[in-house]
Residue frames as qw, qx, qy, qz and C-alpha x, y, z in Angstrom:
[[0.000, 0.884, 0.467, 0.000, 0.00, 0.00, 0.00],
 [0.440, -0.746, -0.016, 0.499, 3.01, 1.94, 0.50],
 [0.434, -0.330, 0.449, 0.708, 5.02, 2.12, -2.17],
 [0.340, 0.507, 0.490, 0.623, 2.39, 3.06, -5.12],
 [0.021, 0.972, 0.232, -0.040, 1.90, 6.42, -2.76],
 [0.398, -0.674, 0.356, 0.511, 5.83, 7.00, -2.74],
 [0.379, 0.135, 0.667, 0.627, 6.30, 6.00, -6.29],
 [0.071, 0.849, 0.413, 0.323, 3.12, 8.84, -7.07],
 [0.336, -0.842, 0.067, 0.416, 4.88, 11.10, -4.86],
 [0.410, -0.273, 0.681, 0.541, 8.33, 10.94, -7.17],
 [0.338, 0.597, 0.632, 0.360, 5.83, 10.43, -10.40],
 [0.088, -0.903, -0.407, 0.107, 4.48, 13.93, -9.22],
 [0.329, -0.746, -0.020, 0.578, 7.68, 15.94, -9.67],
 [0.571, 0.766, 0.070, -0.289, 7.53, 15.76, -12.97],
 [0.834, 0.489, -0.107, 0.232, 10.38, 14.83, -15.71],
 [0.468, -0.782, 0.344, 0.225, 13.59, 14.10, -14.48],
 [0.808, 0.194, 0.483, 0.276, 14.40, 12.94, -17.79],
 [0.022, 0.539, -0.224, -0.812, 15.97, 15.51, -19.99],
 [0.695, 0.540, 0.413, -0.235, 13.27, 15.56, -23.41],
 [0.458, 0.681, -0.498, -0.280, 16.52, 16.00, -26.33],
 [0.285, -0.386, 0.858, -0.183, 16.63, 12.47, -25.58],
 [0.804, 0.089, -0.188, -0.557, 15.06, 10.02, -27.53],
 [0.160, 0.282, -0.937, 0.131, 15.91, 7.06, -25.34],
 [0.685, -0.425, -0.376, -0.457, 12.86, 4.83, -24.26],
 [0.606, -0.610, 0.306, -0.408, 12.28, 3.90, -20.89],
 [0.978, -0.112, 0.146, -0.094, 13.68, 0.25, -21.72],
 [0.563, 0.554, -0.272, 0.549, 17.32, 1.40, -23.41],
 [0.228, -0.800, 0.426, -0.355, 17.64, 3.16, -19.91],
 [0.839, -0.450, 0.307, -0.013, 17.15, 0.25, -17.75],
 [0.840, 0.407, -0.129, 0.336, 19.83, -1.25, -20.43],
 [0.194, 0.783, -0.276, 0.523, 21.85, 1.41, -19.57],
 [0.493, -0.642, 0.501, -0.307, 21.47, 1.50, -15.84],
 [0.990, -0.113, 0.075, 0.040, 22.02, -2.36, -15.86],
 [0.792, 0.300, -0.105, 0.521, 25.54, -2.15, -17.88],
 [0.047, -0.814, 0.301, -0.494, 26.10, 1.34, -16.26],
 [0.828, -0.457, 0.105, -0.307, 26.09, -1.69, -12.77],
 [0.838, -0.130, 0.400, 0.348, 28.56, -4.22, -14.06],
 [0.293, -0.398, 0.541, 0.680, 31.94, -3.80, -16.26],
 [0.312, 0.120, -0.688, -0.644, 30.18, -5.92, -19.53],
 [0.687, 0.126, 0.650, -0.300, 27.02, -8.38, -19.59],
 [0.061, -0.159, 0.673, 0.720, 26.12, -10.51, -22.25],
 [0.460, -0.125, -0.349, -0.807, 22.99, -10.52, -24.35],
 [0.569, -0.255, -0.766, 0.153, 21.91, -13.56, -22.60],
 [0.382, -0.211, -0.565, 0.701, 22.60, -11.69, -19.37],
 [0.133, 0.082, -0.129, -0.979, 21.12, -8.23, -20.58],
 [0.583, -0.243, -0.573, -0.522, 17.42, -10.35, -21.56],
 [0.561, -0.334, -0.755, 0.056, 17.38, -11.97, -18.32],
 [0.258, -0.377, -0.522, 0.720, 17.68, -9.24, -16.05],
 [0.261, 0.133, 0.034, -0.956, 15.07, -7.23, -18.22],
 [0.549, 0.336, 0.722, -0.253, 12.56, -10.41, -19.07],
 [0.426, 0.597, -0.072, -0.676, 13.25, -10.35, -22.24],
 [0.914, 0.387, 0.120, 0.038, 12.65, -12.78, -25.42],
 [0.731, -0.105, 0.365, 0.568, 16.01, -13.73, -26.84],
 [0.410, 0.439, 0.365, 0.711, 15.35, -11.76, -30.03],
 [0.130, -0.926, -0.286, -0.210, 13.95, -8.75, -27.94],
 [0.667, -0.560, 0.158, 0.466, 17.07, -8.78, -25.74],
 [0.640, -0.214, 0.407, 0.615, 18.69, -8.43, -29.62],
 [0.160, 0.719, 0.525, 0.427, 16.74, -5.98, -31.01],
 [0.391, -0.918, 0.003, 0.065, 17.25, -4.00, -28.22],
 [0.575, -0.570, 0.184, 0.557, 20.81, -4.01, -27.93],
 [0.331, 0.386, 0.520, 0.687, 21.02, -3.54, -32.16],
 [0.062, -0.816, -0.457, -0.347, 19.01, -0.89, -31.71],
 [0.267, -0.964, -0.016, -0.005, 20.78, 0.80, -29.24],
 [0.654, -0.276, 0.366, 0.602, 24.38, 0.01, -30.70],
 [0.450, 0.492, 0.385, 0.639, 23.35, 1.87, -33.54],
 [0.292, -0.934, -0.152, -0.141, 22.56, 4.89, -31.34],
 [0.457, 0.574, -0.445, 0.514, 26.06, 4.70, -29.96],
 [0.399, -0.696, 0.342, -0.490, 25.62, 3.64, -26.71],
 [0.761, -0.431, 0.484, 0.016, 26.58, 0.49, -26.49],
 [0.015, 0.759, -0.646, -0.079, 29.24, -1.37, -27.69],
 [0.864, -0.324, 0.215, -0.321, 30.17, -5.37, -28.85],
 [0.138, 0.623, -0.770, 0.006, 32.45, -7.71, -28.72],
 [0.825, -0.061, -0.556, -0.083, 32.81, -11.61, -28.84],
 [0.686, -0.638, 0.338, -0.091, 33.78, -13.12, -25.32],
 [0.157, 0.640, -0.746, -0.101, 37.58, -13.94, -25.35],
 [0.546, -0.011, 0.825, -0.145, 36.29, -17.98, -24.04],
 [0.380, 0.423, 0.809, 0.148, 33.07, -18.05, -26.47],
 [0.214, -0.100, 0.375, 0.896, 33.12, -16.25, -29.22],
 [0.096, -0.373, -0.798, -0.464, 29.49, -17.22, -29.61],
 [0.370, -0.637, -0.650, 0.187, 28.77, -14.97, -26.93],
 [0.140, -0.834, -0.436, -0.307, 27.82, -11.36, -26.79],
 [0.529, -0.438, -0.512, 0.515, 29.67, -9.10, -24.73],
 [0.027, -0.871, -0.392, -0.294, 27.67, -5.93, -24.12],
 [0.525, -0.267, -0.284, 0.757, 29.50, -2.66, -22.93],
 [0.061, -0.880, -0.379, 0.280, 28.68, 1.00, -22.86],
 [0.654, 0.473, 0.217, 0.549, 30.00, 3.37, -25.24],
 [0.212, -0.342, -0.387, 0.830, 31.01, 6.68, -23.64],
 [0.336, -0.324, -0.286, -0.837, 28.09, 8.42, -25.38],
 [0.742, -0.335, -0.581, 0.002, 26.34, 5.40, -23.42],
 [0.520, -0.137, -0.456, 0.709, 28.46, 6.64, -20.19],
 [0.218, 0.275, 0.212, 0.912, 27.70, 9.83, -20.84],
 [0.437, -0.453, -0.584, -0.514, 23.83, 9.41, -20.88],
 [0.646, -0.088, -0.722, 0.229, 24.12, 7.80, -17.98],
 [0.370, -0.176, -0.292, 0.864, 25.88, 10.44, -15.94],
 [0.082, -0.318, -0.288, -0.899, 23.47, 12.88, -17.64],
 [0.651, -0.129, -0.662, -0.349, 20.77, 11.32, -16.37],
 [0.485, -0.095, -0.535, 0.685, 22.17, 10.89, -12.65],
 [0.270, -0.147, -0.262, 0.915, 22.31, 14.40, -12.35],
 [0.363, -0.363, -0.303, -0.803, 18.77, 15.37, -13.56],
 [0.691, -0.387, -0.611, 0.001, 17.55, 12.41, -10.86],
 [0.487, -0.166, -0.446, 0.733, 19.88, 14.04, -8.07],
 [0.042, -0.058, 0.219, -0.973, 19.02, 17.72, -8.80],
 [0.505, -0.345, -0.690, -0.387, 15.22, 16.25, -8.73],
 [0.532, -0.520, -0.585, 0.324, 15.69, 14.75, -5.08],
 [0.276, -0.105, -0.330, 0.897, 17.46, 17.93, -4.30],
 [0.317, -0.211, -0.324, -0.866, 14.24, 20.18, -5.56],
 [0.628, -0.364, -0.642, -0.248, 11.96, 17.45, -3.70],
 [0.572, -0.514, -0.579, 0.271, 13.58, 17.60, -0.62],
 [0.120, 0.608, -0.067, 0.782, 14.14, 21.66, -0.72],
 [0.387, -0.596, 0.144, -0.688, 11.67, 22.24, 2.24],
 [0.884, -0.232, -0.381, 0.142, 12.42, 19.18, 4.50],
 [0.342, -0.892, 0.268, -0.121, 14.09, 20.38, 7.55],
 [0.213, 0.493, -0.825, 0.177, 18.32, 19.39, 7.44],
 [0.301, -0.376, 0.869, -0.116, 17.39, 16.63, 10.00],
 [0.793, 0.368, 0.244, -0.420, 14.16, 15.14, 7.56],
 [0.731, 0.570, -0.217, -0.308, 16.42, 15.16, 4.77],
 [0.077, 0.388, -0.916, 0.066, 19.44, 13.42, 6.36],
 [0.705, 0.141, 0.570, -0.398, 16.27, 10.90, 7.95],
 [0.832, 0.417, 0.038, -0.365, 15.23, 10.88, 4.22],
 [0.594, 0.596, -0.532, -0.093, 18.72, 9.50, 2.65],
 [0.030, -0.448, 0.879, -0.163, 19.22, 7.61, 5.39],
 [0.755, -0.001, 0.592, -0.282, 16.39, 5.51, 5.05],
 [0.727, 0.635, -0.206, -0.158, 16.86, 5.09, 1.14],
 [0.187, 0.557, -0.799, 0.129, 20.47, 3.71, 2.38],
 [0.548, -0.112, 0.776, -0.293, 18.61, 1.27, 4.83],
 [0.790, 0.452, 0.158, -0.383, 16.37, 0.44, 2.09],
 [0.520, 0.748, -0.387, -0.146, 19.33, -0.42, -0.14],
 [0.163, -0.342, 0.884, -0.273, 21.75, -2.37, 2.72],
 [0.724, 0.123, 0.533, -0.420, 18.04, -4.38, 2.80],
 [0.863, 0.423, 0.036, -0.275, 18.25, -5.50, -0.85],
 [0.538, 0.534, -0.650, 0.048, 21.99, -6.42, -1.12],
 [0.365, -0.230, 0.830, -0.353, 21.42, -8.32, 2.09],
 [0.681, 0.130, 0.707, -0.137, 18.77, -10.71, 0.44],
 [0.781, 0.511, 0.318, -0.167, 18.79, -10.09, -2.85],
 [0.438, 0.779, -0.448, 0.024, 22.32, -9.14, -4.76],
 [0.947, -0.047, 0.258, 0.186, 24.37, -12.76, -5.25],
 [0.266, -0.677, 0.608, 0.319, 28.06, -12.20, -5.27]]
C-alpha cells in the first residue's frame, strides 16, 4: 500500500528525464544495468530485463546503432555477446544521474536538514536491505 503512494509522490515531480533524448524507458534500464557491471552478455542483458532472446537483440542492435553500447565476442566463447557501454552510453548515464539528483534535491528543498538526512538515510537502509537478500556475489 506503501510504495504506489511514494512511487506517485516521485511520479508527481515531474520529468527528471531531460526531453533532447530520444531514449525509451527500456534502453535506460539497459543502460542502468551495464552502467552496474563492467560488460554483460545478451543472454545476461534479456534476463535481467525479461526479455525474449530476439527482444534482448533488437534492443541491444538498436541501441548500438545509437552509440551507446558497444560489442564484442567473449575472449572464451566467441558465440557470446559481450555488451559494454560506449562513452556516449556513459555519458547518458551520468546525464541522467544528475537530472535524478538535482530532482531529489528540488523534492527535498523544504524538508528540515534533520528530515532530509532521515530521508537519505532511510533510502540507504532500504538499499543495505536489498543487497542483504537479494544481490548474489
Amino acid at each position: 500500500q506503501l510504495a504506489p503512494k511514494i512511487m506517485s509522490a516521485f511520479h508527481d515531480l515531474g520529468r527528471q528525464h531531460p526531453s533532447d533524448e530520444k531514449v525509451s524507458m527500456r534502453q535506460f534500464q539497459a543502460l542502468i544495468i551495464l552502467a552496474a557491471n563492467d560488460h554483460l552478455t545478451l543472454t545476461q542483458i534479456g534476463e535481467k530485463l525479461s526479455l525474449a532472446p530476439s527482444t534482448a537483440t533488437e534492443l541491444a542492435n538498436r541501441m548500438i546503432s545509437l552509440e551507446l553500447l558497444k560489442k564484442a565476442g567473449e575472449d572464451m566463447d566467441k558465440r557470446q555477446v559481450k555488451l559494454t557501454l560506449t562513452p556516449k552510453g556513459i555519458e547518458l548515464v551520468k546525464k541522467r544521474q544528475q537530472a535524478m539528483a538535482d530532482m531529489f534535491g528540488r523534492f527535498m528543498e523544504p524538508f528540515s536538514p534533520a528530515d532530509q538526512e532521515e530521508f537519505v538515510n532511510s533510502f540507504d537502509t532500504i538499499w543495505n536491505m536489498i543487497v542483504k537478500y537479494h544481490i548474489k556475489d
